[in-house]
C-alpha positions, -999 to +999 in steps of 0.1 A: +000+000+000+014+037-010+021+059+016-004+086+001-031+055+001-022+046+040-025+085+052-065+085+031-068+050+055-059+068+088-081+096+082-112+073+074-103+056+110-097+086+125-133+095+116-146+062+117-136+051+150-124+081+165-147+111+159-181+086+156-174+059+176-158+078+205-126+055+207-098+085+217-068+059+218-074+066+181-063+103+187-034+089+212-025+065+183-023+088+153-017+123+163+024+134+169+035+142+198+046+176+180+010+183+169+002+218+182-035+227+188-052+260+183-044+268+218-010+261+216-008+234+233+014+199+215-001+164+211-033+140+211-046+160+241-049+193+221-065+177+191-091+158+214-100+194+234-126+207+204-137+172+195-149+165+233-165+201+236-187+192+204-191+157+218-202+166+254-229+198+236-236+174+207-237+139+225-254+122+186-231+143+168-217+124+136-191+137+110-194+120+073-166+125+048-178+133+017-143+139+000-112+125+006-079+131-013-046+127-008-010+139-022+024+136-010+023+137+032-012+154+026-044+143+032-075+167+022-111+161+036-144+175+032-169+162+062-207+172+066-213+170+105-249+165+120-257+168+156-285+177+182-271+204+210-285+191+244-256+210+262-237+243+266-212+249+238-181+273+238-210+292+262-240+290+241-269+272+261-286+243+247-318+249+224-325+214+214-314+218+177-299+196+152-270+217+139-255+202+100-227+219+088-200+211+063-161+215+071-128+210+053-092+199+063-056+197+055-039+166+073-002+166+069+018+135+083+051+127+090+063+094+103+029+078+101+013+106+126-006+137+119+018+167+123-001+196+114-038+204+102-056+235+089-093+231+089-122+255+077-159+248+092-187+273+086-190+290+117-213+311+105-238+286+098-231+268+127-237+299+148-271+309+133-282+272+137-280+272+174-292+314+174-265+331+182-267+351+152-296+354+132-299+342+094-307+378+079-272+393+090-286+428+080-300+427+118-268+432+132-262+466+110-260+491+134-281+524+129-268+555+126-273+579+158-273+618+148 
């Protein structure tokens, strides 16, 4: 099996068993110890951190990849992810909706082990389906005071 084929493989089980299944020796397993987290902090531990938060608001919560492709030590995914909020999230009270929202990410590896990623998610969606924004944006314009 090519290296670029094994990397697409450990993203589908990192999804698979990981994200869906709940199984975080998966995250122990693939991420590198040098893997540095969007709060700075290094290895599986910071990975897990956003993953759990969505997990613990979103206990049904289920990511599908609907792209996968891989090049060199890179892996890119697209995922659609569907989930019911029955708890507070990053602050934001529960309200009982099912949230669906598509992301994207860059996986690079080196030595087997996810190094580095870059992901894009639409917040924005995400934000409006759990109300804290509203679809028409054009209510947040402020008016002008004279």
């Amino acid at each position: 099996m090519s290296a670029i084929q094994k990397n697409k493989e450990t993203i589908s089980t990192l999804f698979d068993n990981g994200f869906n299944k709940r199984d975080l020796k998966f995250f122990r397993d693939l991420i590198s110890p040098e893997y540095t987290g969007i709060d700075g902090t290094k290895g599986a531990a910071s990975f897990e951190a956003p993953i759990i938060a969505l997990i613990k608001a979103m206990p049904d919560v289920q990511w599908k990849i609907q792209e996968l492709l891989g090049e060199g030590e890179k892996v890119v995914l697209r995922w659609k992810v569907q989930g019911t909020q029955t708890d507070l999230f990053n602050g934001y009270p529960a309200t009982g909706k099912t949230v669906s929202s598509d992301g994207m990410a860059i996986f690079e590896f080196e030595a087997g082990k996810i190094i580095r990623i870059a992901v894009q998610t639409d917040r924005l969606g995400f934000l409006q389906q759990i109300d804290v924004l509203p679809t028409d944006l054009s209510q947040l314009r402020r008016t002008a005071t004279t």
